[in-house]
C-alpha positions as CSV (number, residue, x, y, z in Angstrom):
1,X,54.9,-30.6,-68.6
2,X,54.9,-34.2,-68.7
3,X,53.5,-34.2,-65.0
4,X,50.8,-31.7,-65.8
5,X,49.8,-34.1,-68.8
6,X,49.3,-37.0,-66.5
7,X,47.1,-35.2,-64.4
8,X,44.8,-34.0,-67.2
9,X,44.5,-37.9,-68.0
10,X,43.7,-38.9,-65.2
11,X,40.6,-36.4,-64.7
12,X,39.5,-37.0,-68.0
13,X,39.5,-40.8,-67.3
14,X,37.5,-40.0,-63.8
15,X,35.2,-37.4,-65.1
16,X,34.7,-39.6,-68.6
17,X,32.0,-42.3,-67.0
18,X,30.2,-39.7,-64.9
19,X,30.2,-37.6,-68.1
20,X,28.2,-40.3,-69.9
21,X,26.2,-41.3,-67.2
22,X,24.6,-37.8,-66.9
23,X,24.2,-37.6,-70.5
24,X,22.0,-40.8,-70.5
25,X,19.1,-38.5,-69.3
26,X,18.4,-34.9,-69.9
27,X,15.4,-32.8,-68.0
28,X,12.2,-32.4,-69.8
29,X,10.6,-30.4,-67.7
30,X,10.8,-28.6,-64.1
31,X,9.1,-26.9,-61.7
32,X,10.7,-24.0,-61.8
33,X,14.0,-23.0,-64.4
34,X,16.5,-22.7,-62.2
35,X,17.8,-25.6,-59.9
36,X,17.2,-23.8,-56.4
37,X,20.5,-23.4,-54.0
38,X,19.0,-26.0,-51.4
39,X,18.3,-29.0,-53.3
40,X,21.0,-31.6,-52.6
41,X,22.3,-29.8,-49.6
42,X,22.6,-29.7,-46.5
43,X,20.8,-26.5,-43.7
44,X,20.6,-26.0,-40.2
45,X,16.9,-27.2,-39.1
46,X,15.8,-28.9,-42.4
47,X,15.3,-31.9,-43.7
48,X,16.1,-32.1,-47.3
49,X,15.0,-35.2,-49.0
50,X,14.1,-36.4,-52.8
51,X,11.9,-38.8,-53.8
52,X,11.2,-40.8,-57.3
53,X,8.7,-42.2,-59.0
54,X,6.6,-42.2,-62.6
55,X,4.3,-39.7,-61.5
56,X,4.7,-36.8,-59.7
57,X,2.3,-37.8,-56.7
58,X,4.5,-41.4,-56.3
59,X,7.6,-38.7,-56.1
60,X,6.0,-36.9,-53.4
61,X,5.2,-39.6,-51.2
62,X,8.3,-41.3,-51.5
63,X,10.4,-38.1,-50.4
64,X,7.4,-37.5,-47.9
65,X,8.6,-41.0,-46.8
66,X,12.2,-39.8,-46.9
67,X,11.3,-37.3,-44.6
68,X,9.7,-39.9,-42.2
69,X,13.0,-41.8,-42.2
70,X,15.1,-39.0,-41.3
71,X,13.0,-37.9,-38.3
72,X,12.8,-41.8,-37.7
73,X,16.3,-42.3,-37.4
74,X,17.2,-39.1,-35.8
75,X,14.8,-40.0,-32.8
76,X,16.2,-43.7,-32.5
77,X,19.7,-42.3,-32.2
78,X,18.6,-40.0,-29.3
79,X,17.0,-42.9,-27.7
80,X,19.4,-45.1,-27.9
81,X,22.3,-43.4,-27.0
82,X,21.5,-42.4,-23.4
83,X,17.6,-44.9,-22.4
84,X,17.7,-48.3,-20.7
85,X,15.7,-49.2,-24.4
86,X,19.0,-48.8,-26.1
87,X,21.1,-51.0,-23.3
88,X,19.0,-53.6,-23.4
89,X,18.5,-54.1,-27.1
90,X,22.3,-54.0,-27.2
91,X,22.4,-56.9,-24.8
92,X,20.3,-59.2,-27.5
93,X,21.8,-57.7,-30.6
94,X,24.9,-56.7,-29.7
95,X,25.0,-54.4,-32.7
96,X,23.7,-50.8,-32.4
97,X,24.0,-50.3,-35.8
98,X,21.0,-53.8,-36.6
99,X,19.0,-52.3,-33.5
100,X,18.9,-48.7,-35.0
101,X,18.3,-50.2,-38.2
102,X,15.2,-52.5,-37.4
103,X,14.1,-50.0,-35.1
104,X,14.0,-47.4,-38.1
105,X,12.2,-50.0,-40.4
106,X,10.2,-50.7,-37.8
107,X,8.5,-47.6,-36.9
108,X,8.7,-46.1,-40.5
109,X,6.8,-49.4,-41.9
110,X,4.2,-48.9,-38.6
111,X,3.5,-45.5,-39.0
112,X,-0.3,-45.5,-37.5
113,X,0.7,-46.4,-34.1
114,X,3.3,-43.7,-33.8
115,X,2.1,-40.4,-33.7
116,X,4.8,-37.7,-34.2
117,X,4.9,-39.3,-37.9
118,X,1.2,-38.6,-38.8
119,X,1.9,-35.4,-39.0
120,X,4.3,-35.1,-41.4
121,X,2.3,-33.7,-44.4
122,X,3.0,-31.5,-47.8
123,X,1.7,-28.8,-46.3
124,X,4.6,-28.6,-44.2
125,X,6.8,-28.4,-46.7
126,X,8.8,-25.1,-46.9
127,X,10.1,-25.3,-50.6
128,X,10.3,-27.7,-53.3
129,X,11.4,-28.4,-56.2
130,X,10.4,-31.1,-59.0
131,X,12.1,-32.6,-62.4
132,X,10.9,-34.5,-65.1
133,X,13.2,-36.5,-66.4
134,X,13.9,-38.8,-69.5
135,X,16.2,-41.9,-70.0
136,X,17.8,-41.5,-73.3
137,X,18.9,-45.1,-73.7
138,X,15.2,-46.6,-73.4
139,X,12.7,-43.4,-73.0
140,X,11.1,-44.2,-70.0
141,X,10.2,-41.0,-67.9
142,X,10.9,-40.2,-64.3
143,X,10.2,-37.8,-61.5
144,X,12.4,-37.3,-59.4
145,X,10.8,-34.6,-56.2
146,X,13.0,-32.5,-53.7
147,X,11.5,-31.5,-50.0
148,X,12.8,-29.2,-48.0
149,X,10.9,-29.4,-44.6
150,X,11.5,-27.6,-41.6
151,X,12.6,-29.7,-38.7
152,X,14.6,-27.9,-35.7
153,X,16.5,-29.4,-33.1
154,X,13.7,-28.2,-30.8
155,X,11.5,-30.1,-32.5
156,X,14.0,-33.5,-32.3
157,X,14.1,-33.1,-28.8
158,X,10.6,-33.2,-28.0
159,X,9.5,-35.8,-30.1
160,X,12.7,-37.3,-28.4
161,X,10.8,-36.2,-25.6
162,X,7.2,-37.9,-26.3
163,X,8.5,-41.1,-27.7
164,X,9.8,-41.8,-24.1
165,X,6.7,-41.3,-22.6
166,X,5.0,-43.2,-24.9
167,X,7.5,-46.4,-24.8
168,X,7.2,-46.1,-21.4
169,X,3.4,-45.9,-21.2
170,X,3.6,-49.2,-23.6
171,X,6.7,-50.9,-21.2
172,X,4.0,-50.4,-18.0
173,X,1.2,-51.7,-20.0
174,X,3.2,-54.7,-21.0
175,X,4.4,-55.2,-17.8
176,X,0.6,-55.0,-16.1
177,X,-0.6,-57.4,-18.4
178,X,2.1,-60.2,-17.6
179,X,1.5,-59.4,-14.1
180,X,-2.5,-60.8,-14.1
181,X,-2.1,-63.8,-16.7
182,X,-3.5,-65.6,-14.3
183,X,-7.1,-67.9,-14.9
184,X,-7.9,-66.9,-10.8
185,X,-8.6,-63.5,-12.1
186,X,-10.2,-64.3,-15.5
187,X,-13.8,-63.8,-15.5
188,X,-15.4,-63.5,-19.0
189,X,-13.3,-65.0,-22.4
190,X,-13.3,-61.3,-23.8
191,X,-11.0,-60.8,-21.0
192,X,-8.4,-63.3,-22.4
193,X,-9.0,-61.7,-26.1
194,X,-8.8,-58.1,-24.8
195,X,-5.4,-59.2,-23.8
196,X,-4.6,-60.8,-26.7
197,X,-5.6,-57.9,-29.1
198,X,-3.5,-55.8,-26.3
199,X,-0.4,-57.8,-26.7
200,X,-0.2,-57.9,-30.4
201,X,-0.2,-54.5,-30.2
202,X,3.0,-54.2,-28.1
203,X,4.5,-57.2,-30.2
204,X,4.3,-54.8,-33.3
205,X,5.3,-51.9,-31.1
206,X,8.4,-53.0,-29.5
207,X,11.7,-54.2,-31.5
208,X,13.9,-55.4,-28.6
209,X,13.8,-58.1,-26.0
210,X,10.5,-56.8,-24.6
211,X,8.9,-58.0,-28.4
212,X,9.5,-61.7,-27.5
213,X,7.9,-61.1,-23.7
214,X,4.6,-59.9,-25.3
215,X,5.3,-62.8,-28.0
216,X,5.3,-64.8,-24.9
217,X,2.4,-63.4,-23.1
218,X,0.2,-64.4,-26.1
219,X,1.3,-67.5,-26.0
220,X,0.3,-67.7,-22.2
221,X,-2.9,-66.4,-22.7
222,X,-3.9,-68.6,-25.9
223,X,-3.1,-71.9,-23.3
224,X,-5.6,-70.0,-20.7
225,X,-8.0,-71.0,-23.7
226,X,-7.1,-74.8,-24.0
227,X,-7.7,-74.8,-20.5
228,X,-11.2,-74.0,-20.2
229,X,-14.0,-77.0,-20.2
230,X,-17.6,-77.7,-20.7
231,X,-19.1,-78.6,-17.2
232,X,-22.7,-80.1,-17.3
233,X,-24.2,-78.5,-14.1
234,X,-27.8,-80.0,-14.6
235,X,-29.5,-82.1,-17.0
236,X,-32.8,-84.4,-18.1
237,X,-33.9,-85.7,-20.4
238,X,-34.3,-83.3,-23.4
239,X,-32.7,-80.2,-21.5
240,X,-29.1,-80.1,-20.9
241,X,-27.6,-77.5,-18.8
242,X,-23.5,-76.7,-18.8
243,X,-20.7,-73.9,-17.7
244,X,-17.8,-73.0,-19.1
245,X,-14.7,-73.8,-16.0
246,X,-11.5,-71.9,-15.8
247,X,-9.9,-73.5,-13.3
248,X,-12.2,-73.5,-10.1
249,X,-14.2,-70.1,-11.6
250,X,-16.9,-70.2,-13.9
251,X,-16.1,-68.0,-16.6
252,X,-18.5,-65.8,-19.0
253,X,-18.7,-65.4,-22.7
254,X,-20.9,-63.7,-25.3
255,X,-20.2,-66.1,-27.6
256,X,-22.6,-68.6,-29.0
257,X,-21.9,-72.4,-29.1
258,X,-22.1,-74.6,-31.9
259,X,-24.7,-77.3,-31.1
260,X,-25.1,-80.1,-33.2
261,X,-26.5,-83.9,-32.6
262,X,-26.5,-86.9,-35.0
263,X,-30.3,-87.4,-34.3
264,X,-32.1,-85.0,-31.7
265,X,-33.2,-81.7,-33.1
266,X,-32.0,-78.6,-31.3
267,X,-34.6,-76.3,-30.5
268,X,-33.8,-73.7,-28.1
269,X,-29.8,-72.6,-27.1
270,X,-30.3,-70.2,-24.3
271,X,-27.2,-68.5,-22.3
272,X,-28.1,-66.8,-18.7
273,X,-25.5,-66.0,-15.7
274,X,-23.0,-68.1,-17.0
275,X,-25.2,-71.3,-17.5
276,X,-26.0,-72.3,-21.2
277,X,-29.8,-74.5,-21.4
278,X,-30.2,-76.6,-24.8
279,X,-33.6,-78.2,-25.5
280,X,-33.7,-80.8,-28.2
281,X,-36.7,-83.2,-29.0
282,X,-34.8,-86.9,-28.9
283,X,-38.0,-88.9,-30.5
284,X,-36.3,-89.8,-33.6
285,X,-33.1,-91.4,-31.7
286,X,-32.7,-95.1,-30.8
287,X,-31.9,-96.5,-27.7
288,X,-27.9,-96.1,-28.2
289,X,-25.2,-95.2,-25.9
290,X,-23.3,-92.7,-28.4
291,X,-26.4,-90.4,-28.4
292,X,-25.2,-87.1,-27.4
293,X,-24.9,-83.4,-28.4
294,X,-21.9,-81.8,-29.0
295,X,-21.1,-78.5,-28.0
296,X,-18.2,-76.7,-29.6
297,X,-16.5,-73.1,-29.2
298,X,-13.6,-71.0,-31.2
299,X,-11.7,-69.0,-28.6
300,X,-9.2,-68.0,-31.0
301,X,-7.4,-70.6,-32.8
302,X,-8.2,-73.4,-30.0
303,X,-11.4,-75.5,-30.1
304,X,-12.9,-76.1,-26.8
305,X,-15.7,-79.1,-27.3
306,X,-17.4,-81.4,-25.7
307,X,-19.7,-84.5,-26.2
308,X,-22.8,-84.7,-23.7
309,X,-24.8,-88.2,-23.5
310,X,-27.7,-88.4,-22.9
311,X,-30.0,-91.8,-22.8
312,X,-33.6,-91.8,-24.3
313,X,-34.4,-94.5,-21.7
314,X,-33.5,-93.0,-18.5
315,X,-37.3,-92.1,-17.8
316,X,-38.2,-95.3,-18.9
317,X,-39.1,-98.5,-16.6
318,X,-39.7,-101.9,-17.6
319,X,-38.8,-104.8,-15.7
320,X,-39.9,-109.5,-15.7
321,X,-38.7,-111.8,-14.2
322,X,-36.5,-114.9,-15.1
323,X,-35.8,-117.0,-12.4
324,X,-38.5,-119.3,-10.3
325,X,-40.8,-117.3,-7.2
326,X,-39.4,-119.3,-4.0
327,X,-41.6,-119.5,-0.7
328,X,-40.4,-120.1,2.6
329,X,-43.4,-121.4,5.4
330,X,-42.8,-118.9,8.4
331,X,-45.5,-120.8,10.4
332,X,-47.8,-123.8,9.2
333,X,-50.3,-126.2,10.5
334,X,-51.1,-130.1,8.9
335,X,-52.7,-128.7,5.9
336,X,-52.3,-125.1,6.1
337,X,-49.4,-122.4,6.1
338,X,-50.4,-119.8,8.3
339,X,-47.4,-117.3,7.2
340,X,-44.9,-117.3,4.2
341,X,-42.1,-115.1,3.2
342,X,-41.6,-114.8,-1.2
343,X,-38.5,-113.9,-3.2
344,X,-38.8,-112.4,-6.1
345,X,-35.9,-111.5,-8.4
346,X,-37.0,-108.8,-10.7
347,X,-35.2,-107.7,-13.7
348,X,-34.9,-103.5,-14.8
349,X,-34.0,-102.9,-18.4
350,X,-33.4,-99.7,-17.8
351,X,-31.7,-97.3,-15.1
352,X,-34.6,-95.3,-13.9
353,X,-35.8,-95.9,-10.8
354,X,-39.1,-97.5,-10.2
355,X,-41.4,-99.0,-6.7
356,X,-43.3,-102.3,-6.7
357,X,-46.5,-101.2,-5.5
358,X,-48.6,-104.5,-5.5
359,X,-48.0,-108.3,-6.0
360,X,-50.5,-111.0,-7.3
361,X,-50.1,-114.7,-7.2
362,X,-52.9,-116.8,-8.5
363,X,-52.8,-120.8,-8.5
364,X,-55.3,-123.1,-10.4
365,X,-58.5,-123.5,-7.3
366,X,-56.5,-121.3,-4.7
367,X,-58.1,-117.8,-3.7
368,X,-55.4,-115.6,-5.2
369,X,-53.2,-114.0,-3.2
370,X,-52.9,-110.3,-2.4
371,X,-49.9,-108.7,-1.2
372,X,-50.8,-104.6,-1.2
373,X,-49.0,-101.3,-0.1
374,X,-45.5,-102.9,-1.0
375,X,-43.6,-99.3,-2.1
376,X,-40.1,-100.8,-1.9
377,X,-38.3,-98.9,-4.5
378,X,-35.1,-100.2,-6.6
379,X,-33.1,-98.2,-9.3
380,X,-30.7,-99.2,-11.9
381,X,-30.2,-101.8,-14.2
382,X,-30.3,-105.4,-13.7
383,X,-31.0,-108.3,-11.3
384,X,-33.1,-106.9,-7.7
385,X,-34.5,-109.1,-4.6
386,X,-37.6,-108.5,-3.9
387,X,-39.0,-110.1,-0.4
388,X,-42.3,-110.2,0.7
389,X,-44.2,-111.5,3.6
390,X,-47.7,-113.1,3.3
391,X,-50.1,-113.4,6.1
392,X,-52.8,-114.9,3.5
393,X,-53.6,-119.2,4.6
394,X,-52.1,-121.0,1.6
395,X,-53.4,-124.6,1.2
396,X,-50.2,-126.7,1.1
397,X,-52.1,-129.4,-1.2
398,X,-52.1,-127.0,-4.0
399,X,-49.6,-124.8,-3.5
400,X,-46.6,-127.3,-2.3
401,X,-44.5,-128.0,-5.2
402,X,-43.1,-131.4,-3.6
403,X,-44.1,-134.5,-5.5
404,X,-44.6,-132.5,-9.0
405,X,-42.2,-132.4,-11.6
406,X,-43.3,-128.8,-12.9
407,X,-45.2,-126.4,-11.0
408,X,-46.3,-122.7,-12.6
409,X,-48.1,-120.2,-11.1
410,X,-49.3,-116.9,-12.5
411,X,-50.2,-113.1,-11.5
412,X,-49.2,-109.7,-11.8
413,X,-46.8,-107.4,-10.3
414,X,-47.6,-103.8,-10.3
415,X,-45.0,-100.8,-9.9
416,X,-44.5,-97.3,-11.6
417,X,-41.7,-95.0,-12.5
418,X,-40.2,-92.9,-10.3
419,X,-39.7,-89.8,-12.6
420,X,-42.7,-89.7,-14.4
421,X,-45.3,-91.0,-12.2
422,X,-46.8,-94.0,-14.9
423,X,-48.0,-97.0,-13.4
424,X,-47.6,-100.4,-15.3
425,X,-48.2,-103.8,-15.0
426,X,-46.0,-106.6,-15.5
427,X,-48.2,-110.4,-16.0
428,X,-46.9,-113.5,-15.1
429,X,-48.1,-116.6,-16.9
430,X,-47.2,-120.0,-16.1
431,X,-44.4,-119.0,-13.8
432,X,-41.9,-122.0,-12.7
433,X,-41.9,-121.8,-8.4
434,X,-40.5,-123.8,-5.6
435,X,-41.7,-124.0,-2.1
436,X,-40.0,-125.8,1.3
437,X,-43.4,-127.7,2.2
């Protein structure tokens, strides 16, 4: 008796706190008024889930959702316990239960890219069955919705069956991509995003050691972007012409640069077989060696720029002369020198080539001296020697510079620019000189 008393105690004691957690809440309403036999059960090729929520339609997602799980982790089991998917992920983790876990959150979470789950829909629902329920202790109101959805093992086995083939149709395409990383077969920079977009795709998709590969291809791919440069191929003044260089290829892209200059004015960005032209007008630049245009592209998250100078005077020509004329007799009688030889040192501002087409020299009572058809042709800035060979009679009384303190000379020297074509004239007044008679 005593025994028997004991017992009772001890179920009241266990039943007690389950007794007053049910009657915290009581059912308002239902979908039907009897609980059917299924709900909380388990059947042969079913599913039977329950989802919650404050309206009806959250309930029926989240069981919907339920459902998704289920299917989820029956599939991942399958996989796992007899493909090379679950051996190697066992190798990183070494824990079936995390990898079966992630993998489950995983695809459940990603539900666009896997297929057998978008068609899990109420209309394939067999039964239900739905309560409204109420707290007592603080009269907030719940749904709570029960799914029973027909899933055989038939069914397991090919979606078993298609999630193979489709990891393995992901694992090849993961595999081809790593395969041609390679800037020798890169010919356009879509092809580096296409691979990109392609790669975070798989990164998403796989939840094992193949996730960090495609991790790793990105990462590849995003460097095949810091390695591509700007290569001026042809330029003048006010055009510039460049390609984009992978490597030793010339690569293509639909992408439009930024252009942008401190003081030219771009007026014309123009992209054709892999060559990009820019015009710009330059006329309100000064003479500075920082004048450039900048060219800059986005490929990704990497910035590939560059600076290209240009110099408003490199069609310009403009030379004098510092240092004294000097003139050498070749040949010479008492009074006379029959044939001379002058040097000239000329002096270019600028870097554009230019040819001295005629030389004048001119002393006070002397016929002037005519030195014609010259076109010896200099380039670049700074000092050049200019010699020249006159067959002209010079009186040595007013020419020879012995016995005079100071003796000046004048003339002209006429050349032209190279590039343009425009003849100038450079005049010498007063000119210091020095002679050997």
């Amino acid at each position: 008796m005593k025994s028997y008393n004991k017992i009772n105690i001890i179920i009241i004691f266990v039943l007690l706190p389950l007794v007053t957690c049910i009657s915290q809440t009581r059912v308002i309403e239902s979908s039907s008024r009897r609980v059917p036999g299924w709900v909380n059960s388990l059947e042969k090729d079913y599913i039977i889930t329950v989802g919650s929520g404050n309206t009806i339609p959250k309930a029926q997602r989240d069981a919907l959702n339920m459902v998704m799980e289920d299917i989820v982790n029956a599939v991942a089991v399958n996989v796992t316990t007899e493909s090379e998917f679950y051996t190697e992920a066992t190798n990183i983790n070494n824990n079936k239960n995390t990898f079966l876990e992630k993998f489950a959150t995983t695809t459940t979470t990603a539900a666009g890219p896997v297929p057998y789950l978008q068609g899990i829909t109420l209309s394939q629902v067999e039964d239900y069955y739905w309560e409204k329920v109420e707290n007592r202790r603080d009269g907030t109101i719940s749904y709570y919705y029960h799914i029973k959805y027909p899933f055989s093992d038939f069914e397991l086995q090919s979606l078993v069956m298609d999630f193979r083939m489709r990891d393995r149709q992901m694992n090849e395409q993961l595999e081809d991509i790593l395969q041609n990383i390679d800037k020798i077969n890169i010919t356009t920079v879509e092809e580096i995003d296409k691979k990109i977009d392609e790669l975070r795709v798989l990164a998403d998709y796989f939840v094992d050691a193949r996730k960090d590969r495609a991790q790793l291809g990105i990462t590849r791919c995003r460097r095949l972007y810091e390695s591509i440069e700007l290569v001026e191929t042809e330029s003048s003044l006010g055009k510039l012409k460049y390609a984009l260089r992978l490597g030793d290829n010339v690569i293509h892209t639909s992408r439009r640069p930024q252009v942008n200059s401190e003081c030219a004015r771009i007026s014309n960005v123009d992209s054709h077989d892999g060559i990009t032209t820019i015009e710009y007008d330059y006329d309100y630049c000064y003479e500075d060696p920082e004048n450039h245009i900048m060219v800059r592209y986005r490929f990704g998250t990497v910035n590939v720029q560059r600076p290209f100078y240009f110099d408003i005077t490199e069609e310009k020509v403009s030379i004098f002369v510092n240092d004294p004329f000097y003139f050498e007799a070749l040949t010479k009688s008492e009074n006379v020198v029959d044939e001379a030889k002058l040097g000239i040192t000329l002096v270019s501002q600028h870097e554009a080539p230019f040819t001295i087409e005629k030389v004048v020299i001119e002393w006070p009572g002397h016929v002037p001296v005519i030195i014609d058809n010259i076109d010896q042709q200099f380039a670049g800035k700074g000092n050049h020697s200019l010699e020249l060979f006159i067959n002209q009679p010079l009186d040595i009384e007013k020419t020879s510079t012995a016995d005079k303190r100071v003796a000046m000379l004048s003339g002209y020297i006429e050349y032209k620019s190279d590039i343009t074509g425009e003849k100038k004239t450079y005049r010498v007044f007063n000119h210091r000189y020095n002679t050997d008679w």
